[in-house]
C-alpha positions in Angstrom: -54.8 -37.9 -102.7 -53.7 -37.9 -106.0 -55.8 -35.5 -107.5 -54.1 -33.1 -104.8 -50.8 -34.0 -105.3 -50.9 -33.2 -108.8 -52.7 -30.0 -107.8 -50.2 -29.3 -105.7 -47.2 -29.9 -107.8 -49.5 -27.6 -110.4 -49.4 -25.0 -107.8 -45.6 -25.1 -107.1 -44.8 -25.3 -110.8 -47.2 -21.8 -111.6 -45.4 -20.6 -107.9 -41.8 -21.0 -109.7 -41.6 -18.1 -111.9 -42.8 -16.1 -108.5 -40.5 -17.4 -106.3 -37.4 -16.7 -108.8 -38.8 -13.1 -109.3 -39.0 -12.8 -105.9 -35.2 -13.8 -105.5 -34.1 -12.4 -108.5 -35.7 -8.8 -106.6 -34.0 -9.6 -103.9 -30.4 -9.4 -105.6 -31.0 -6.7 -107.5 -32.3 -4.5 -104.6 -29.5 -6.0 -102.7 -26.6 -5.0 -105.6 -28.1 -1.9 -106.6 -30.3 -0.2 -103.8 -28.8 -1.7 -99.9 -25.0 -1.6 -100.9 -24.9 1.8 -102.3 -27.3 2.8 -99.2 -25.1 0.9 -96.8 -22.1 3.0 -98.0 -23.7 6.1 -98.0 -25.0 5.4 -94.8 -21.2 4.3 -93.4 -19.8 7.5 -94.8 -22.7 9.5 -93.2 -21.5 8.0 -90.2 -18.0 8.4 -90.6 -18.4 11.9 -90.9 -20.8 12.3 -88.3 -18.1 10.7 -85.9 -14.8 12.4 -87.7 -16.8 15.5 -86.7 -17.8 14.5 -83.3 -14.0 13.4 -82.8 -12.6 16.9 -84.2 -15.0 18.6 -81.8 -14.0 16.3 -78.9 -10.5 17.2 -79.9 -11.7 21.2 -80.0 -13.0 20.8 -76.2 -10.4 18.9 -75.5 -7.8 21.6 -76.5 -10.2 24.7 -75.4 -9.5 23.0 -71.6 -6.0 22.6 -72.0 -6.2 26.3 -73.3 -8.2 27.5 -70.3 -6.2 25.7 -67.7 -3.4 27.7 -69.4 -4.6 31.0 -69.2 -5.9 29.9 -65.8 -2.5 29.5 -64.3 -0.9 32.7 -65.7 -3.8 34.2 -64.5 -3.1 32.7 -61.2 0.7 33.2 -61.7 0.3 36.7 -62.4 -2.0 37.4 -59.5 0.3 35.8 -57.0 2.8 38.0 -58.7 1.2 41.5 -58.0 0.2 40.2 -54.5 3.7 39.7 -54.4 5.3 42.8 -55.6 2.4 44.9 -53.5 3.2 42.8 -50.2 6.8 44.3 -51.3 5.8 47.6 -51.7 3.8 47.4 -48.4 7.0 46.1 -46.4 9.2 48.8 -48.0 6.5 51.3 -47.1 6.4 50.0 -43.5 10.3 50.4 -43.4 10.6 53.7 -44.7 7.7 54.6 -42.3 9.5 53.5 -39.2 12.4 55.0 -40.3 10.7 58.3 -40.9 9.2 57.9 -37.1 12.4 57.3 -36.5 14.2 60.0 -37.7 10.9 62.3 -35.9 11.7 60.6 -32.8 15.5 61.3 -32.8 14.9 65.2 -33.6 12.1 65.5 -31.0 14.8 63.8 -28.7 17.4 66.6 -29.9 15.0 69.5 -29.8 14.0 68.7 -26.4 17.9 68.6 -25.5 18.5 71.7 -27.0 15.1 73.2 -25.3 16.2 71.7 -21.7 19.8 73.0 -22.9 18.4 76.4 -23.5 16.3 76.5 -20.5 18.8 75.4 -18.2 21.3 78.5 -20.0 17.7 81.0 -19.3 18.0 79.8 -16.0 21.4 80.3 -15.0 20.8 83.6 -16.7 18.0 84.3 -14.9 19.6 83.5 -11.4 22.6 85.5 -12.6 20.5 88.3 -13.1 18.1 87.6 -10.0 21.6 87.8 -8.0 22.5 91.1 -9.5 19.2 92.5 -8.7 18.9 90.9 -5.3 22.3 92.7 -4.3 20.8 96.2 -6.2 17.2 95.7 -4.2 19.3 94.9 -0.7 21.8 98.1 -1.4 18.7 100.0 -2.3 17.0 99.0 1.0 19.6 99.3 3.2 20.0 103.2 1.8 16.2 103.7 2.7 16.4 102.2 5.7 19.4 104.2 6.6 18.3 107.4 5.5 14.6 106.8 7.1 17.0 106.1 10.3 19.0 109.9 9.5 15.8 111.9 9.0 
């Protein structure tokens, strides 16, 4: 048991140098190769997310954009539907006033025809009374001088 104690304690002593090499790698690769890549990975990543956060902000402001231009759209449209509903109602009202105005002169022409016809007609009986006395006088002459011959 001896014999592999001191073999053993041999072995651990010839170990040594290994085991600080191994640690002294493992400072120097920490100080001088994870640190620097750690950092360069943090500003990788920094950048990555500064530029996912300016492009979130981009979005962000393209929708507030287009909700804009949205609502003037919208604004506008209900505008012109607006100012043609307008135009339509003034239309409308100048086209009942034009029927209007057609009905009120067909009224008056038709009082000036019956007007007219009425005046024709008096005429007419004024001149059918003239003739009727003319047409009797002439009759009553034939009839008189068929009643002479």
């Amino acid at each position: 048991m001896d014999a592999i104690l001191v073999d053993l304690g041999r072995l651990l002593l010839k170990a040594l140098p290994t085991f600080f090499l191994i640690l002294l790698l493992h400072f120097y690769l920490t100080h001088w190769f994870y640190k620097p890549l750690e950092k360069v990975l943090e500003q990788r990543r920094q950048a990555t997310e500064g530029a996912r956060q300016a492009a979130q902000a981009s979005l962000e402001t393209a929708e507030r954009k287009a909700a804009e231009y949205e609502a003037a759209i919208r604004a506008a449209r209900a505008a012109i539907y607006k100012e043609q509903e307008e135009t339509r109602k003034q239309w409308r009202l100048e086209q009942a006033g034009a029927v209007e105005e057609s009905r009120r002169k067909a009224s008056e022409m038709v009082k000036q025809a019956r007007v007219q016809l009425a005046a024709e007609v008096a005429e007419a009986k004024q001149s059918l009374a003239g003739e009727v006395d003319r047409l009797a006088s002439a009759i009553t002459e034939t009839i008189l001088r068929g009643a002479r011959a």
